[in-house]
N, C-alpha and C positions, 0 to 999 in steps of 0.2 A: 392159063389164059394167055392172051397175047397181048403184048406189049402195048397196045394202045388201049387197052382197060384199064393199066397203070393212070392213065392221063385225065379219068373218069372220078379218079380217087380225090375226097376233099383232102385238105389240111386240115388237122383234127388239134385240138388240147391234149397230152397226153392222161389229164383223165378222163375227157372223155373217148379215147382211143380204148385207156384200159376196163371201162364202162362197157364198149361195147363188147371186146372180146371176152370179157365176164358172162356175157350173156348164151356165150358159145363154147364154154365150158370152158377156156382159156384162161389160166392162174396167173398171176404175177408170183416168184418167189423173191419176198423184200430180200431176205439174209442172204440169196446165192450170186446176186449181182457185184459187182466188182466197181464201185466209186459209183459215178452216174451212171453207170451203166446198170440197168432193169430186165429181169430175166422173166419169160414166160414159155409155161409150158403148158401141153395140153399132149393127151395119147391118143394117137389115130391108129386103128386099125393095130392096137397089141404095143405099137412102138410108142415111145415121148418124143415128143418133134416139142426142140427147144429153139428160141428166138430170142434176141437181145436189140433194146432199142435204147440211145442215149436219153437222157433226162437228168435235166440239172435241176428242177421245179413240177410244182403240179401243173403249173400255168404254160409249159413250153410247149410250143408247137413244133408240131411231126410235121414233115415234108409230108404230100401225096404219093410222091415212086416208095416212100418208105412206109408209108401208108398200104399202099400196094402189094408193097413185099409180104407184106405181114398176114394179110388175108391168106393171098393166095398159097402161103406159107403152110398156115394152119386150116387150108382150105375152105374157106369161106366163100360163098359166093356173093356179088356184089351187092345184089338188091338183095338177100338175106341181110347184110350186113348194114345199109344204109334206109332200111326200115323203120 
């Protein structure tokens, strides 16, 4: 998508960031992330498309652009995602 769909994106909790991509068959794996750092994966199309977002808490808030990364990442469409 284009760059100003990024802009569209809330500020999320990170659980409920990882709430919703649960929903869209996106994993967290606790054990493969590295300190605050939180891993998720999910397979599109045969391959694993892996993503990592910092978190120090359940409580911390995700930016929106990194909000955005992440959808369009694991190809989520907007209003699928904010349903």
């Amino acid at each position: 998508m284009s760059p100003p769909s990024l802009n569209r994106d809330k500020v999320l909790k990170y659980r409920d960031l990882r709430a919703r991509l649960n929903r869209f068959g996106v994993t967290e794996q606790p054990a493969r992330g590295k300190g605050s750092h939180r891993m998720f994966i999910k397979v599109i199309e045969g391959r694993p498309v892996i993503d990592f977002v910092t978190c120090h808490n359940e409580g911390d808030d995700i930016s929106r652009k990194v909000v955005g990364h992440i959808r369009e990442k694991f190809q989520i469409s907007f209003n699928d995602f904010y349903k």
